[in-house]
PDB file as gemmi writes it, atoms N, CA and C in Angstrom:
CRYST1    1.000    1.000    1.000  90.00  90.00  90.00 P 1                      
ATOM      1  N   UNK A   1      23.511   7.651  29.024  1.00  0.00           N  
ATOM      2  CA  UNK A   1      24.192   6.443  28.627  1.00  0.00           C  
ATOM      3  C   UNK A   1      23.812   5.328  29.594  1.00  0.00           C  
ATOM      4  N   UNK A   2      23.684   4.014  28.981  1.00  0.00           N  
ATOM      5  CA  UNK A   2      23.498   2.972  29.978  1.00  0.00           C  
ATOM      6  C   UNK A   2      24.678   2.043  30.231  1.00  0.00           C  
ATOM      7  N   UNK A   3      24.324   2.186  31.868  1.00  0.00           N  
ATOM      8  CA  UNK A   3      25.434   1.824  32.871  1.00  0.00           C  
ATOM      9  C   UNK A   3      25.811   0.290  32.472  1.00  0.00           C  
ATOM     10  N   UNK A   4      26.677  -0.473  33.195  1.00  0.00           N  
ATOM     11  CA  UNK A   4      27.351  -1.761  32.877  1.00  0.00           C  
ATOM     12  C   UNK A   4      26.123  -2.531  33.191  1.00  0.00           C  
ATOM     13  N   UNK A   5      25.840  -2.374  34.626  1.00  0.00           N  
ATOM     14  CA  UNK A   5      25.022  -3.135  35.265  1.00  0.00           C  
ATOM     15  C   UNK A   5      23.525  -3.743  34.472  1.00  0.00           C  
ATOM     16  N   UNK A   6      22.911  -2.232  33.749  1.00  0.00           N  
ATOM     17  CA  UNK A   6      21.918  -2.487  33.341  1.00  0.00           C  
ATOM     18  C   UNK A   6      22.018  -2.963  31.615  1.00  0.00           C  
ATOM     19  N   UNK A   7      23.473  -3.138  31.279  1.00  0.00           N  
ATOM     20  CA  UNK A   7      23.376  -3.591  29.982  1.00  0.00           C  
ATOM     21  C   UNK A   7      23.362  -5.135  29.836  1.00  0.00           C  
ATOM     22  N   UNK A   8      24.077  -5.497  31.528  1.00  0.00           N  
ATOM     23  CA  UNK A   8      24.187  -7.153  31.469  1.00  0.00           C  
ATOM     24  C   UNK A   8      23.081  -7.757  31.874  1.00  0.00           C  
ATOM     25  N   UNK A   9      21.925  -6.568  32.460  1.00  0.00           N  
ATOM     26  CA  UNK A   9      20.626  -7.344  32.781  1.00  0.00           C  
ATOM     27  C   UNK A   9      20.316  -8.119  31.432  1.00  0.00           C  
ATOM     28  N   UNK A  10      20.139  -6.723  30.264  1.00  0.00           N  
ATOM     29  CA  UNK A  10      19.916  -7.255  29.488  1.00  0.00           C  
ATOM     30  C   UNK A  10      19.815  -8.200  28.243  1.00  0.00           C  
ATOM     31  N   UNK A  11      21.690  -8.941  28.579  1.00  0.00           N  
ATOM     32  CA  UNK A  11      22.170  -9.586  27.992  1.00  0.00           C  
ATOM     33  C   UNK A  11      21.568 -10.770  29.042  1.00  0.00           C  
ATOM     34  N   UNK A  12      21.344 -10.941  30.214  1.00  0.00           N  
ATOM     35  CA  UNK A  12      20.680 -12.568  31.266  1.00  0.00           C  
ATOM     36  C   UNK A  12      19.878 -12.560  30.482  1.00  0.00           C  
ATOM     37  N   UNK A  13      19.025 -11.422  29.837  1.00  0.00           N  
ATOM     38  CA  UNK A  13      17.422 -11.999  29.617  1.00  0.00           C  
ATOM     39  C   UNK A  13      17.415 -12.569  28.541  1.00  0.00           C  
ATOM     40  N   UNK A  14      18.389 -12.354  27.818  1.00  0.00           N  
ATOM     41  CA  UNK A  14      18.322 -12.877  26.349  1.00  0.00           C  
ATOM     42  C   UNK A  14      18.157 -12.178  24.920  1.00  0.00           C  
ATOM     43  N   UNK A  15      18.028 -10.941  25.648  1.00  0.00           N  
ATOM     44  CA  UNK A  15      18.010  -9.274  24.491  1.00  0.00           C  
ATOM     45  C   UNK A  15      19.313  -8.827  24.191  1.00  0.00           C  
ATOM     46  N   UNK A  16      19.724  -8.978  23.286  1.00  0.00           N  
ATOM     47  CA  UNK A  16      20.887  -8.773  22.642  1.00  0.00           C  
ATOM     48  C   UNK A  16      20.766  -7.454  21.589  1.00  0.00           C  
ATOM     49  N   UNK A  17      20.636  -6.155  23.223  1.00  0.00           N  
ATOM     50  CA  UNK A  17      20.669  -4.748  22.301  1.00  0.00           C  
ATOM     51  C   UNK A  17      20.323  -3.786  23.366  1.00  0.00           C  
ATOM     52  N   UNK A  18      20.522  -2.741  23.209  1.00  0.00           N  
ATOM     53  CA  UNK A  18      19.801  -1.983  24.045  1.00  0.00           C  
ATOM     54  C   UNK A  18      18.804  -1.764  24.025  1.00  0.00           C  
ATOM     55  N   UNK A  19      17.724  -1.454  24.820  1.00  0.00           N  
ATOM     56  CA  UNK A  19      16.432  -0.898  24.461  1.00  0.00           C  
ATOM     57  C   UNK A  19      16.646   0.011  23.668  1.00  0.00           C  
ATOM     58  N   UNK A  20      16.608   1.026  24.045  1.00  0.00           N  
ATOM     59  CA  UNK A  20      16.864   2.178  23.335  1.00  0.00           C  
ATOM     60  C   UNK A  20      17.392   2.376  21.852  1.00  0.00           C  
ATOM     61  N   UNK A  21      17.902   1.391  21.805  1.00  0.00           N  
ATOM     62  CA  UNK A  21      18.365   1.529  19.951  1.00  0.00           C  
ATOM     63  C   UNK A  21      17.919   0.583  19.351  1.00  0.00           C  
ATOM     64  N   UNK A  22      17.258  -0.462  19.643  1.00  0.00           N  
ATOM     65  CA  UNK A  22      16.510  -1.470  19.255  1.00  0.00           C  
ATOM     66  C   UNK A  22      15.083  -1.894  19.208  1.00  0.00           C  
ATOM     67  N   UNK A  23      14.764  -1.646  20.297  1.00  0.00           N  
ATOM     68  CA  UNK A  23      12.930  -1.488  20.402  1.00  0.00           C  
ATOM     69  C   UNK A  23      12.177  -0.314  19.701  1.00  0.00           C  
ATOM     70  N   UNK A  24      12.742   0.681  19.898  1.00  0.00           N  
ATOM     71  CA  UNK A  24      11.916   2.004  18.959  1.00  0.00           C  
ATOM     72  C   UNK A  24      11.952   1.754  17.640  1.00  0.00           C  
ATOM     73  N   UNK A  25      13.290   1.232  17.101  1.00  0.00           N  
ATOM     74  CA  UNK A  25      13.052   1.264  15.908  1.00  0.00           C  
ATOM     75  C   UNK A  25      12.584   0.005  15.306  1.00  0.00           C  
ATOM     76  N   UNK A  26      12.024  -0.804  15.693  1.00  0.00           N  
ATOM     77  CA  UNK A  26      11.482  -2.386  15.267  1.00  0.00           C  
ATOM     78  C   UNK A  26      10.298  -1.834  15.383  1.00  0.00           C  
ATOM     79  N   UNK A  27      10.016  -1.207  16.354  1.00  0.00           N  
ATOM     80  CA  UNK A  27       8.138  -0.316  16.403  1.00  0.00           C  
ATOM     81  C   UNK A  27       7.827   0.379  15.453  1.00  0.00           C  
ATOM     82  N   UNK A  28       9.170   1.631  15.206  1.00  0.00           N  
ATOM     83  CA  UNK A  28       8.680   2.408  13.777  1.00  0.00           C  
ATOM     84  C   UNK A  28       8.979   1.870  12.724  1.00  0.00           C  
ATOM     85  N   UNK A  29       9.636   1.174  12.353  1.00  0.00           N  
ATOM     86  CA  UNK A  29       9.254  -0.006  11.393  1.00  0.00           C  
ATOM     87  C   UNK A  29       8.155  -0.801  10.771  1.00  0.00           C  
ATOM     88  N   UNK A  30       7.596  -1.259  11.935  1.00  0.00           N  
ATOM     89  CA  UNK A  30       6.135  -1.771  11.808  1.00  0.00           C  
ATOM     90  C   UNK A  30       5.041  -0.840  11.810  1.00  0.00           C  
ATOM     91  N   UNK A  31       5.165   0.198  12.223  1.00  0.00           N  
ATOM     92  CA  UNK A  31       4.346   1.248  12.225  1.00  0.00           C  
ATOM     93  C   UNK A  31       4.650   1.928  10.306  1.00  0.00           C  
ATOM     94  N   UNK A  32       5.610   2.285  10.341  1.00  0.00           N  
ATOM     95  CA  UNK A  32       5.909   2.994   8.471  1.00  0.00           C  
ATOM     96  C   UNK A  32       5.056   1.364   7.772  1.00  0.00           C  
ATOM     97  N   UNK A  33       5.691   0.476   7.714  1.00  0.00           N  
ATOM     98  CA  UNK A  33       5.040  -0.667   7.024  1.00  0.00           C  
ATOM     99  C   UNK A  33       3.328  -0.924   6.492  1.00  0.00           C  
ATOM    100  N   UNK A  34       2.837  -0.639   8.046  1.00  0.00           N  
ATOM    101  CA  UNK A  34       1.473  -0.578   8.111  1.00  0.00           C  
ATOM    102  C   UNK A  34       0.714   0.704   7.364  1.00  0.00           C  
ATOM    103  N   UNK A  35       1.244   1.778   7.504  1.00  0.00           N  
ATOM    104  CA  UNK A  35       0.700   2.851   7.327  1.00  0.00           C  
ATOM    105  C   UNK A  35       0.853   3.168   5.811  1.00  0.00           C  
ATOM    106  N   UNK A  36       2.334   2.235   5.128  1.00  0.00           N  
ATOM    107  CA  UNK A  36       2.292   2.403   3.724  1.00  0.00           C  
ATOM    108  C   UNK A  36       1.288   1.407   2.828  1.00  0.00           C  
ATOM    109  N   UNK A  37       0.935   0.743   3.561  1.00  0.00           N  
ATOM    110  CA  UNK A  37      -0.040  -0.708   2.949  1.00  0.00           C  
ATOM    111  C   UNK A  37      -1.543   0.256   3.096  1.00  0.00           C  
ATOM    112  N   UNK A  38      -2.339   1.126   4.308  1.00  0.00           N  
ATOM    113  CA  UNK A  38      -3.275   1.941   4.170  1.00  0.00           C  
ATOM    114  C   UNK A  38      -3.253   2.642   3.134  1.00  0.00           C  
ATOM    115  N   UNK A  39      -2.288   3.566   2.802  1.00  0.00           N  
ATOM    116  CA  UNK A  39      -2.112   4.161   1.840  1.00  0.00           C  
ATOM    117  C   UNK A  39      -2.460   4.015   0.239  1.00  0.00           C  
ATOM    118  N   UNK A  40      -1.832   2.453   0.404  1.00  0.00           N  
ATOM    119  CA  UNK A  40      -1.629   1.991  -1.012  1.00  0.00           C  
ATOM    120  C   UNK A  40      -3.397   1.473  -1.191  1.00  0.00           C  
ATOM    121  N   UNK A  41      -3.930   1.101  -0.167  1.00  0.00           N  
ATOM    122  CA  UNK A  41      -5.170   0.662  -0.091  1.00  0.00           C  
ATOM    123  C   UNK A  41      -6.437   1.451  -0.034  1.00  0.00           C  
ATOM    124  N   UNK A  42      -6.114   2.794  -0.103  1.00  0.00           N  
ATOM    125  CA  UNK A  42      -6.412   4.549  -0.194  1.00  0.00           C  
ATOM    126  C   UNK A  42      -6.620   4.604  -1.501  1.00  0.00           C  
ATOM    127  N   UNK A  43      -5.443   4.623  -1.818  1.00  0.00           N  
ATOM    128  CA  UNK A  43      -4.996   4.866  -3.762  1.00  0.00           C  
ATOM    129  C   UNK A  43      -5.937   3.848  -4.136  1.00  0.00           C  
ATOM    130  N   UNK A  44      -5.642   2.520  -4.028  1.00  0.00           N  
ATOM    131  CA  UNK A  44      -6.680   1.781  -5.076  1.00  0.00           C  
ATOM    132  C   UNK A  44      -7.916   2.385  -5.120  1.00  0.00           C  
ATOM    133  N   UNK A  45      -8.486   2.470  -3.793  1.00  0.00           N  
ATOM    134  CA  UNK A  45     -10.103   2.549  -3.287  1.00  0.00           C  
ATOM    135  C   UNK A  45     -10.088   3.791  -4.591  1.00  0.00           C  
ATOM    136  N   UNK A  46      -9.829   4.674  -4.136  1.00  0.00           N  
ATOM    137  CA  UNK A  46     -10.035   6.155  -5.207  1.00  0.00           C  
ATOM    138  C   UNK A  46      -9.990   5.891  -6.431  1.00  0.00           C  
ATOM    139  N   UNK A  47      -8.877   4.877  -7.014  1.00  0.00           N  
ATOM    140  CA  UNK A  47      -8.706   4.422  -8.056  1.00  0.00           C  
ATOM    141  C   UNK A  47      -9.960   4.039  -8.999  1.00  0.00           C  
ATOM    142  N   UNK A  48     -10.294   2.700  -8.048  1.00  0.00           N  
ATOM    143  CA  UNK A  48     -11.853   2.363  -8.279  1.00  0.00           C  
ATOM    144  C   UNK A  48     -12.872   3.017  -8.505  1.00  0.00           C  
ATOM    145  N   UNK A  49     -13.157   4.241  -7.534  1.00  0.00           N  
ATOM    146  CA  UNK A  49     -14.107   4.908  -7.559  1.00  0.00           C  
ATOM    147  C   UNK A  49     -14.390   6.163  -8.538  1.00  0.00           C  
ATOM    148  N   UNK A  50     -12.943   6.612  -9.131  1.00  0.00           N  
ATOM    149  CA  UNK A  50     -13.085   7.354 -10.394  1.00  0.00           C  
ATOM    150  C   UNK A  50     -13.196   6.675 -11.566  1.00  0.00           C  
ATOM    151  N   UNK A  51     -12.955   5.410 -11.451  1.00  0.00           N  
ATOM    152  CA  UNK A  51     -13.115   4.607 -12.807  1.00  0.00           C  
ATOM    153  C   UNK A  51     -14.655   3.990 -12.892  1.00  0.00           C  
ATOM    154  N   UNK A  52     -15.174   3.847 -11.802  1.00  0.00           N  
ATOM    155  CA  UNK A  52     -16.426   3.577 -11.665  1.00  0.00           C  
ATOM    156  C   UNK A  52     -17.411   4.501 -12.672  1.00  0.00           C  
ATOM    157  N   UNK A  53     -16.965   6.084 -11.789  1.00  0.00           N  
ATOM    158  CA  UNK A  53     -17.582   7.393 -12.087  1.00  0.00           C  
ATOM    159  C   UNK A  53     -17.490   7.415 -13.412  1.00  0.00           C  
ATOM    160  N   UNK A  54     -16.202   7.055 -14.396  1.00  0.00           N  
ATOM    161  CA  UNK A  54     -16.270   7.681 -15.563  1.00  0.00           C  
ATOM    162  C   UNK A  54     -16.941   6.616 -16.529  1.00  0.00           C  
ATOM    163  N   UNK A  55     -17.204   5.201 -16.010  1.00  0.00           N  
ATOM    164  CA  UNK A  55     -17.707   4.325 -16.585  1.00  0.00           C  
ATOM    165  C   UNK A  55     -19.486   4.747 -16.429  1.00  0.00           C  
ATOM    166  N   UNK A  56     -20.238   5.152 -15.553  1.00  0.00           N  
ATOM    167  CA  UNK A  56     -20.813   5.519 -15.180  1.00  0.00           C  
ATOM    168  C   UNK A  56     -21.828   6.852 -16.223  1.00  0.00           C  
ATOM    169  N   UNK A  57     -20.809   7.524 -16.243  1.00  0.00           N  
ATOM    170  CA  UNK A  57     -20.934   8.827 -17.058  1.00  0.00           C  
ATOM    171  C   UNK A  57     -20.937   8.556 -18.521  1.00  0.00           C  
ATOM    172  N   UNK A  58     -19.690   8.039 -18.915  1.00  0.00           N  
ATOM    173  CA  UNK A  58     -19.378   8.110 -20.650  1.00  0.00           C  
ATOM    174  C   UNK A  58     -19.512   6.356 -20.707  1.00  0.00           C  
ATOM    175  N   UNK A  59     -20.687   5.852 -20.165  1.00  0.00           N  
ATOM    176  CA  UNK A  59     -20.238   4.380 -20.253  1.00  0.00           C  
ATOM    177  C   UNK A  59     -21.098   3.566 -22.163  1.00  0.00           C  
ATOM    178  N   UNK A  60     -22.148   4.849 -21.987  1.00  0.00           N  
ATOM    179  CA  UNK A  60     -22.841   4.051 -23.183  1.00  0.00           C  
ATOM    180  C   UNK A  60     -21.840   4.658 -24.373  1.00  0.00           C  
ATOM    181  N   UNK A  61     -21.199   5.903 -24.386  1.00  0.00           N  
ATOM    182  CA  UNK A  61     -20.454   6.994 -25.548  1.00  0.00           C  
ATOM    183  C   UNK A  61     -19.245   5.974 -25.925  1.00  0.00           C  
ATOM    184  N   UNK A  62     -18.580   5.035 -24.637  1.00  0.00           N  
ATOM    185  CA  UNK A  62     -17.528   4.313 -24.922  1.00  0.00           C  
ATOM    186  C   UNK A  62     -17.940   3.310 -25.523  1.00  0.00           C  
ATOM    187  N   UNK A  63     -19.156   2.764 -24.912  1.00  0.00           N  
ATOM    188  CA  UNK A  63     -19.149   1.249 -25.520  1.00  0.00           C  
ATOM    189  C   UNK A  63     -19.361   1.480 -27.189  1.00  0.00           C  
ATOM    190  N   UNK A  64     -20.235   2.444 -27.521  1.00  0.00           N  
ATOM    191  CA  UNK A  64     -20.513   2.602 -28.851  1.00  0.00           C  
ATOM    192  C   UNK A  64     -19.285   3.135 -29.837  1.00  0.00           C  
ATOM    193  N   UNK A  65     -18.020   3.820 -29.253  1.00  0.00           N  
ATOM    194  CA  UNK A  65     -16.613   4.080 -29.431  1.00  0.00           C  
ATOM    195  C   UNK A  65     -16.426   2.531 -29.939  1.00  0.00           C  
ATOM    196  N   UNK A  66     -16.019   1.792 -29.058  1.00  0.00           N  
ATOM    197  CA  UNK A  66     -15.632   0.328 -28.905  1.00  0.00           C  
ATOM    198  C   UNK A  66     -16.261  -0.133 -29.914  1.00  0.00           C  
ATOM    199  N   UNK A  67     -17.413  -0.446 -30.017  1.00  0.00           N  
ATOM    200  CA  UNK A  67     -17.949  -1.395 -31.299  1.00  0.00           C  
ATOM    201  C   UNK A  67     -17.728  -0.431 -32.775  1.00  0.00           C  
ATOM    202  N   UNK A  68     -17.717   0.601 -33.003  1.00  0.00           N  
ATOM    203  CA  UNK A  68     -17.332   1.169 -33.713  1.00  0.00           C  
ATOM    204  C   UNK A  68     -15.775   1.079 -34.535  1.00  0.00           C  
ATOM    205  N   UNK A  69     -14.958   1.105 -33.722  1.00  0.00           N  
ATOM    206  CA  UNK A  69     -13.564   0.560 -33.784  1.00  0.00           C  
ATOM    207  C   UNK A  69     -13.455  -0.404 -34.375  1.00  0.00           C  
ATOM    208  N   UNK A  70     -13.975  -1.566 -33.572  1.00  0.00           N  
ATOM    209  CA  UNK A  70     -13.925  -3.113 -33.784  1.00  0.00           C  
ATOM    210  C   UNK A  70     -14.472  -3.688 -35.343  1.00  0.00           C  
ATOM    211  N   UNK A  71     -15.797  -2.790 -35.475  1.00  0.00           N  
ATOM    212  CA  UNK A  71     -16.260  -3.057 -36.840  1.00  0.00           C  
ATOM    213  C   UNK A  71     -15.266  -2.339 -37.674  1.00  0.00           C  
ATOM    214  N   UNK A  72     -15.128  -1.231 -37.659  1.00  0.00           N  
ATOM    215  CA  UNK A  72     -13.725  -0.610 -38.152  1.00  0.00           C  
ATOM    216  C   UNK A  72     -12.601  -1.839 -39.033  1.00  0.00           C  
ATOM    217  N   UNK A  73     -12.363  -2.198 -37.693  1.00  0.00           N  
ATOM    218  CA  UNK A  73     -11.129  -2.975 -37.758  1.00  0.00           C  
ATOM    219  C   UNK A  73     -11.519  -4.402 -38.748  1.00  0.00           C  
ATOM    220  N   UNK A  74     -12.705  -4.942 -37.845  1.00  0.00           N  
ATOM    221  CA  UNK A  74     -13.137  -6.473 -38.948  1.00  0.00           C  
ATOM    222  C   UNK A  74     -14.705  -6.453 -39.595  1.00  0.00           C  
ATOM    223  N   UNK A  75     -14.401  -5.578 -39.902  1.00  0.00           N  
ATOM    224  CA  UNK A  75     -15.822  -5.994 -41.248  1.00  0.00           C  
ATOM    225  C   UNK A  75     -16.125  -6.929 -41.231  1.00  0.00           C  
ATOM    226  N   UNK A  76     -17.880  -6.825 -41.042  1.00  0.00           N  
ATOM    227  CA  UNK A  76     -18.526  -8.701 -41.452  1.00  0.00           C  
ATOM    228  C   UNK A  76     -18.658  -8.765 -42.767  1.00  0.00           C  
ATOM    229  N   UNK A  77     -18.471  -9.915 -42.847  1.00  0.00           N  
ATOM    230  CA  UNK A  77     -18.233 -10.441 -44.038  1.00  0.00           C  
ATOM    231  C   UNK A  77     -19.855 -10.370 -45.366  1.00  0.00           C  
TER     232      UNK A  77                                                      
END                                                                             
């Protein structure tokens, strides 16, 4: 537990908290924050890169899907 002495240091300086219950967790805070934004920036990347792959692979089978459809749908006249 922290003593009187060293809680009013920290009220002169202008820190309104203890270390201990205040600094760690403003750190792991910013630390979870950061690490969920990598993540999410993980997911896209992969995202991209399997959509790449399958464009890649089935890209001429789709497009000819696609115009197929479309004429389907609007007959030229």
């Amino acid at each position: 537990m922290v003593g009187i002495n060293s809680t009013l240091a920290w009220r002169l300086t202008g820190f309104h908290g203890l270390p201990e219950q205040d600094g760690g967790q403003r750190e792991m805070r910013n630390q979870g924050s950061s690490a969920t934004l990598i993540e999410l920036a993980l997911i896209i990347v992969l995202i991209a890169i399997v959509m790449m792959a399958i464009l890649l692979i089935m890209g001429d089978d789709l497009r000819l899907w696609i115009l197929n459809t479309l004429q389907g749908l609007l007959p030229a006249r």
